[in-house]
C-alpha positions in Angstrom: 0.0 0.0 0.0 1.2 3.3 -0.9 0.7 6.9 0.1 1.4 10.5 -1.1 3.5 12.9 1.3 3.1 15.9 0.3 4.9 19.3 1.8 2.5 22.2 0.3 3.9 25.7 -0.5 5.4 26.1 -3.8 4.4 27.4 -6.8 3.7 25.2 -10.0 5.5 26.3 -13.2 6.5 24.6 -16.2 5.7 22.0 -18.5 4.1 18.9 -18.0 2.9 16.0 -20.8 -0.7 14.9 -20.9 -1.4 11.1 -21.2 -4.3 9.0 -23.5 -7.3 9.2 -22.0 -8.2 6.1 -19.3 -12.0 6.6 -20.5 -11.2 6.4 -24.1 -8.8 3.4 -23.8 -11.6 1.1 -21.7 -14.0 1.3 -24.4 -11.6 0.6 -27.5 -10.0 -2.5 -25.9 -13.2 -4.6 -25.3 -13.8 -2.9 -29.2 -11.2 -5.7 -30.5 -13.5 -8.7 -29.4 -15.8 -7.4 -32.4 -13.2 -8.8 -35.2 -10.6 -11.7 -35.1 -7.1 -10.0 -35.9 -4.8 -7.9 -34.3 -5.0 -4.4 -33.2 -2.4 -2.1 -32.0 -3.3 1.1 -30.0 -0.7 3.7 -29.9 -0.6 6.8 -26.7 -1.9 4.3 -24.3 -1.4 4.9 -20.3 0.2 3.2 -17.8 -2.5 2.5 -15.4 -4.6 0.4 -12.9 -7.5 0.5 -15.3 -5.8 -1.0 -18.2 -4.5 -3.7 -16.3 -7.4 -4.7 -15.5 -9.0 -4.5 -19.0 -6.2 -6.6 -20.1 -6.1 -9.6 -17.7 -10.2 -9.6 -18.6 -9.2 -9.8 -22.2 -6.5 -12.2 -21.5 -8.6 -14.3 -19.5 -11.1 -14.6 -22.2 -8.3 -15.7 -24.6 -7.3 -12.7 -26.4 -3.5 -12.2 -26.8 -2.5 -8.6 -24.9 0.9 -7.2 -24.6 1.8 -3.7 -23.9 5.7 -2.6 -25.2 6.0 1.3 -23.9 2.7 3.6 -25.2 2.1 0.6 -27.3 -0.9 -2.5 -26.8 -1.1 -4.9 -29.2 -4.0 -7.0 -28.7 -4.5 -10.1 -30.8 -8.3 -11.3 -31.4 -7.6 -13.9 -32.8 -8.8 -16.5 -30.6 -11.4 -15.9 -27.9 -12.7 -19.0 -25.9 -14.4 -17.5 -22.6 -17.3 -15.8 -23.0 -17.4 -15.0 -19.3 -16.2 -11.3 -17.3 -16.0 -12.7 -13.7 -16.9 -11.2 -10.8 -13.0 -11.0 -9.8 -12.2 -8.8 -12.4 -15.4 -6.6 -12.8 -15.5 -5.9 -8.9 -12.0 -3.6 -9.7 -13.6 -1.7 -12.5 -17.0 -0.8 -13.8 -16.0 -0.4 -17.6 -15.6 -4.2 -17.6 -19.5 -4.0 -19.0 -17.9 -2.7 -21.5 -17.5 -6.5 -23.3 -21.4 -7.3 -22.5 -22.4 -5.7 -26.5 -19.2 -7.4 -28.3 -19.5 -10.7 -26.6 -23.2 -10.9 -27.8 -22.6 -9.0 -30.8 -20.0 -11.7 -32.4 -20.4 -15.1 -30.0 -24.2 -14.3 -29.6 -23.6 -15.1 -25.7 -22.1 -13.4 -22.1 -22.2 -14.1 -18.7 -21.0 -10.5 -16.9 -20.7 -10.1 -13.6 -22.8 -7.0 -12.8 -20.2 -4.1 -12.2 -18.0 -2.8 -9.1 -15.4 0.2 -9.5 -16.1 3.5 -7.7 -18.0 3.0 -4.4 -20.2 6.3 -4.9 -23.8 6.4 -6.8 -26.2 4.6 -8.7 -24.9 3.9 -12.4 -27.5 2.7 -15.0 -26.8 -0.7 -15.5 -30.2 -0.4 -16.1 -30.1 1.3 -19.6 -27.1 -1.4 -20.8 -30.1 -4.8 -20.0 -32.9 -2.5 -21.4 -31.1 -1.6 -24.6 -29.6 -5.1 -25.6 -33.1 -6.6 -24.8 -34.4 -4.3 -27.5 -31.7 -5.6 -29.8 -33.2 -9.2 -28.9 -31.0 -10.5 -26.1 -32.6 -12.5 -23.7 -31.2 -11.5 -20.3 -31.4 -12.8 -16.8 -29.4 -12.0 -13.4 -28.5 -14.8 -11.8 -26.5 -14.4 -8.6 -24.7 -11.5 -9.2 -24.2 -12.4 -12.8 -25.8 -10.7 -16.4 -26.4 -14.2 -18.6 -27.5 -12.7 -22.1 -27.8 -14.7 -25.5 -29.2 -14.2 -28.4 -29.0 -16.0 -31.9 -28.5 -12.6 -33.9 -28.9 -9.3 -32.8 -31.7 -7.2 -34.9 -31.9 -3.3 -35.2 -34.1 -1.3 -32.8 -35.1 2.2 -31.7 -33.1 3.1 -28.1 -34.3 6.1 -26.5 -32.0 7.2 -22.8 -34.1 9.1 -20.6 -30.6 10.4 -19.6 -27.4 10.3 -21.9 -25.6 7.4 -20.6 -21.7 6.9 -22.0 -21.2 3.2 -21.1 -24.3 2.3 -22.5 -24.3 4.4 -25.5 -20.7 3.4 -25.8 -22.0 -0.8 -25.0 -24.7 -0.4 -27.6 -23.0 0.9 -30.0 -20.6 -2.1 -30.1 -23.8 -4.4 -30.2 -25.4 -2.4 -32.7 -22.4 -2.7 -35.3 -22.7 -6.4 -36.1 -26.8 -6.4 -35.5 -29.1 -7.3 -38.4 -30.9 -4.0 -39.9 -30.5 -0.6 -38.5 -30.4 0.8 -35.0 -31.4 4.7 -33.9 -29.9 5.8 -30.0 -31.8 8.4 -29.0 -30.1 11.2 -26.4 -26.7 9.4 -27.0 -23.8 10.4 -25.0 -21.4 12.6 -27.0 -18.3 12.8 -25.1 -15.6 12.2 -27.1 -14.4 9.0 -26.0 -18.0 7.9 -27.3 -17.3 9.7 -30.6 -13.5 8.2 -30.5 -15.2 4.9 -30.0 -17.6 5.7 -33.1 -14.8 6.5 -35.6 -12.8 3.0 -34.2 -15.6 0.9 -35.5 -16.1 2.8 -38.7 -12.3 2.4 -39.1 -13.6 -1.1 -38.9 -15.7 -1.0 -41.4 -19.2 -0.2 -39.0 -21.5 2.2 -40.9 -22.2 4.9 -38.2 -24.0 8.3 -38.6 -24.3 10.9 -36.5 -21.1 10.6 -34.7 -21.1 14.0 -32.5 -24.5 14.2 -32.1 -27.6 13.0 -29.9 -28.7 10.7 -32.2 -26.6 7.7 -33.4 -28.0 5.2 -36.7 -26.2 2.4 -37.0 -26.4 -0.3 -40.0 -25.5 -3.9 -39.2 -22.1 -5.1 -41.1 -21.8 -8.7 -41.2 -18.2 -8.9 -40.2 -15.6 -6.2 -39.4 -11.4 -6.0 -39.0 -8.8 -5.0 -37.6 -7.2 -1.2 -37.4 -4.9 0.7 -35.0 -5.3 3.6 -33.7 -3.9 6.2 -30.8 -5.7 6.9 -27.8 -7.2 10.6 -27.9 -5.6 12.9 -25.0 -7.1 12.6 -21.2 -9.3 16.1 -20.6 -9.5 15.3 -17.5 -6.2 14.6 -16.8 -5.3 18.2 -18.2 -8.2 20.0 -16.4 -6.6 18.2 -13.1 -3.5 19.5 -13.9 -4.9 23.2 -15.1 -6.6 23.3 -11.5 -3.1 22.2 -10.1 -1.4 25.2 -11.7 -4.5 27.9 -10.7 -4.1 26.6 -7.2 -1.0 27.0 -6.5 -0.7 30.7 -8.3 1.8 29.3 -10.9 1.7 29.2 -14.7 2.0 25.6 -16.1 1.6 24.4 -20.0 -0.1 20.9 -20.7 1.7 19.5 -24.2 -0.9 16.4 -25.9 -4.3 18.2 -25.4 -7.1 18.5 -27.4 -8.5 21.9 -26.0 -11.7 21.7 -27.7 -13.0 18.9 -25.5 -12.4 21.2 -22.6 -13.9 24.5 -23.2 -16.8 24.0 -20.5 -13.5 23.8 -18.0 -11.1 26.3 -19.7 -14.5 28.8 -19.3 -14.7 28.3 -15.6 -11.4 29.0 -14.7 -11.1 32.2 -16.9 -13.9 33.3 -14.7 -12.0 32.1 -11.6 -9.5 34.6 -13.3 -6.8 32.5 -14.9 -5.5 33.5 -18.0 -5.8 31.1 -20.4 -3.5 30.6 -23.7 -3.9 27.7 -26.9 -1.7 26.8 -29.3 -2.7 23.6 -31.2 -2.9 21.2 -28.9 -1.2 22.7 -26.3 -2.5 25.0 -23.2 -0.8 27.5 -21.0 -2.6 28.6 -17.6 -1.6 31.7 -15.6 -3.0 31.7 -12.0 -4.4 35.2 -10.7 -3.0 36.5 -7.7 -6.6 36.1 -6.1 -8.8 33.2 -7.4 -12.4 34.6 -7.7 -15.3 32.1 -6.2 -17.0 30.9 -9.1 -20.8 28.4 -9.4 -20.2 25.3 -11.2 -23.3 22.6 -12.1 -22.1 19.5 -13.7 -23.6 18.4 -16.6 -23.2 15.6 -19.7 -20.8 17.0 -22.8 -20.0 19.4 -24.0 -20.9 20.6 -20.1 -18.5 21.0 -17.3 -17.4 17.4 -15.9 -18.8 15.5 -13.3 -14.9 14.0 -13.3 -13.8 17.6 -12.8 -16.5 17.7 -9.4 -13.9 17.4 -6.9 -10.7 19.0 -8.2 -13.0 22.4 -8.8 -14.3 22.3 -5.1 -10.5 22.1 -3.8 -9.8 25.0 -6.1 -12.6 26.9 -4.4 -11.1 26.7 -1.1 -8.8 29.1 -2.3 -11.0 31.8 -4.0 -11.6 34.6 -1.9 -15.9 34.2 -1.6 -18.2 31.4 -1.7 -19.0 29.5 -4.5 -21.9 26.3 -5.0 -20.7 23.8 -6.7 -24.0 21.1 -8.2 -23.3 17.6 -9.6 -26.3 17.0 -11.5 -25.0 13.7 -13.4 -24.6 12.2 -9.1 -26.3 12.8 -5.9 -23.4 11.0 -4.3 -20.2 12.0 -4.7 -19.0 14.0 -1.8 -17.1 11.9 0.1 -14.0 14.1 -0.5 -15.5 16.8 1.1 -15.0 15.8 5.0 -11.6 15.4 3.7 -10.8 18.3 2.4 -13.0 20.0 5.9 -10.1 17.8 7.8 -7.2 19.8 6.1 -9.2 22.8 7.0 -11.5 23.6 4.1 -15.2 25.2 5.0 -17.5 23.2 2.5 -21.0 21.8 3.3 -22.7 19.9 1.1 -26.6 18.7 1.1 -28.0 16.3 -1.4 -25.9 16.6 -4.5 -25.0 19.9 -3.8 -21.9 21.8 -1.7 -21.2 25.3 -0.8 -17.7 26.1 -0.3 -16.6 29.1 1.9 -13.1 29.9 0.4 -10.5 31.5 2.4 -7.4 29.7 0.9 -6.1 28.9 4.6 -5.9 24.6 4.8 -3.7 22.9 7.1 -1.9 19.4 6.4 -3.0 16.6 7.9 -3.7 13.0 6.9 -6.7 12.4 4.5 -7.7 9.1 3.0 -9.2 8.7 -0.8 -12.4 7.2 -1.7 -12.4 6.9 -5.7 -10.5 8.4 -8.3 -11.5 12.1 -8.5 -11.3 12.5 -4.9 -7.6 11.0 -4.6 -7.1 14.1 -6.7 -8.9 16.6 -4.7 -7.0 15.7 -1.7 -3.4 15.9 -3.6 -4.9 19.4 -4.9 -5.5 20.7 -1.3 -2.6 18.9 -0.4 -0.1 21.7 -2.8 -1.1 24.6 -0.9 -2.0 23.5 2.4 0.9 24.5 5.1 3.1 21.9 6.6 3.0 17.8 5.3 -0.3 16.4 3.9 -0.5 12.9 3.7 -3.0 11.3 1.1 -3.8 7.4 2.0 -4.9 4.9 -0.3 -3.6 6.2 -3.4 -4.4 2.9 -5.5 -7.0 4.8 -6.2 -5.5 7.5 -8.5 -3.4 4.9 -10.1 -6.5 3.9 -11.9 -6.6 7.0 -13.6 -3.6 9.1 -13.3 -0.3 8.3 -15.1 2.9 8.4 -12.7 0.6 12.0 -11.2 3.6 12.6 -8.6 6.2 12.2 -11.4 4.4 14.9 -13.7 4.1 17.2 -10.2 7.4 16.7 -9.3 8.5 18.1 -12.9 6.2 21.3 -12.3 8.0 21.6 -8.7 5.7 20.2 -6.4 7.4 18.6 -3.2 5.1 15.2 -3.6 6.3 11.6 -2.8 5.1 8.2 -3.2 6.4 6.1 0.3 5.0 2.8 1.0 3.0 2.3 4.3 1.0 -0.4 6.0 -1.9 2.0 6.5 -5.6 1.0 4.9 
């Protein structure tokens, strides 16, 4: 077990590289099982996540190997049909094989998903939609069994936009007889990342982008490469990381366009904000102005970016609300960040943060992802040692995040411990 130390205080300035994107990545590996072949996928990230994806491919017989950015993954030969409960308890994007398993083999057995311990996730809308594409599905203990002889075109309407099941779907949809419509698709851009990947494979897709996807059944498809889009959230973490500390810090690999609902909010925090290509430069303010954030589906601000912004705001010189819309449930940084000394109250799925920018170190422990990097945020410019338990956490997510600090000058460490 590990742990961050972390001595707050200086200033972040420089450079620092932005990896492929961990949300991207989980949907194009479980992609492959849709042709026999191999695959390469270049600008991948070294993390927990992708480990995982790849002893689930490996255990259903697919050849994975991963030589620096590099995973090859061979199709080839796939002879388990089966996600087990061991593998899907550390990560809820193992659904993610549920629609290519049925799509090719006409047959899964899923254990229904773990990962972060916060919310209620529509599993729901995954069942629902591949019943409408003919599956027959039952839950037996603890398990999704579907089959279904082939897959047939149907009209899927989300009451919400959903990105694992518009992103599941999707994969079902491509090999399904006749055409499909998804209505109030998810149009993040790992969905439309996803969407280009399986037209690369020869998928007929329209409306890639948009809120409405129609897909025409192929009868077979193969195998392509292709490099991992750039992690917006990653970058936004790191953005916040610069504006926190008062520094000025430039994020090489970005795609800037799939972050304007962040880059907005912090030009009205009172960063200054420069792009070139696909790179961005933040310069902190010397006061940090409070500023309202509600979460919302793309092109809206984040619900990833839910915790980093709150730590930000217990700098800013006011009060700010901060609303997560997409979950009524993820708070659990928040007495957290109160024990380093932060003022935030939250009720429901909402939290008002009284800024004064004055936080105190003290040991903190991480409950999923997000919140592993509110606490190391907090952490930066809190006075005297911060320690941040449990970071397994933020290895599912964050590439080597103390290494890309440490370049930017943050006094951060990685020290193993027995602690829980």
């Amino acid at each position: 077990m590990d742990k961050f130390v972390i001595h707050g205080g200086p200033k972040l300035n420089g450079q620092a590289t932005i990896s492929g994107a961990k949300n991207a990545l989980l949907a194009l590996m479980p992609a492959t099982i849709l042709a026999p072949g191999k695959f390469t996928l270049d600008n991948t990230p070294d993390l927990r996540d992708v480990k995982t994806m790849s002893q689930l491919l490996e255990i259903m017989g697919l050849g994975v190997s991963l030589t620096g950015k590099r995973l090859r993954i061979d199709s080839s030969t796939i002879n388990k049909f089966e996600a087990p409960y061991e593998q899907v308890k550390k990560m809820r994007a193992s659904i993610y094989v549920l629609g290519p398993l049925l799509a090719r083999y006409g047959e899964a057995r899923v254990s229904l998903p773990g990962g972060c311990a916060w919310g209620p996730r529509p599993v729901n809308f995954h069942i629902e939609g591949m019943k409408k594409l003919g599956a027959e599905i039952n839950i037996e203990h603890g398990y999704i069994i579907a089959k279904a002889n082939k897959l047939k075109g149907a009209r899927i309407s989300f009451d919400t936009p959903s990105v694992g099941a518009t992103g599941n779907l999707l994969m079902a949809a491509v090999l399904a007889k006749g055409e499909t419509f998804i209505e109030n698709a998810a149009m993040e851009p790992e969905i439309n990342q996803l969407a280009q990947f399986l037209k690369k494979m020869g998928a007929k897709i329209n409306g890639i982008g948009t809120k409405r996807l129609s897909i025409e059944g192929v009868d077979e498809l193969k195998p392509v490469n292709a490099a991992t889009i750039p992690d917006r959230i990653e970058a936004g973490t790191f953005l916040v990381a610069g504006a926190i500390t008062g520094g000025t810090v430039t994020l090489k690999n970005c795609i800037p366009d799939h972050m304007n609902a962040v880059l907005s909010k912090l030009e009205q925090a009172g960063c200054t904000i420069n792009i070139e290509h696909s790179s961005i430069t933040l310069k902190a303010p010397s006061t940090l102005e409070p500023v309202d954030v509600t979460t919302d589906v793309y092109p809206g601000f984040p619900t990833d970016m839910q915790a980093q912004w709150i730590a930000l705001m217990c700098k800013a010189k006011g009060t700010s609300v901060i609303t997560d819309s997409i979950f009524v449930d993820r708070f659990k940084h928040v007495p957290e960040l109160n024990r380093l000394g932060a003022h935030v109250e939250t009720e429901d799925n909402i939290a008002v943060v009284r800024g004064n920018g004055k936080l105190k170190g003290a040991k903190v422990m991480s409950t999923d992802l997000r919140a592993s990097a509110s606490l190391i945020l907090a952490g930066l410019i809190a006075d005297g040692t911060t320690e941040v338990l449990r970071v397994y956490h933020i290895d599912r997510g964050y590439e080597s995040i103390e290494k890309k600090l440490q370049q930017l000058g943050a006094q951060i460490e990685r020290v193993q411990t027995e602690e829980f």
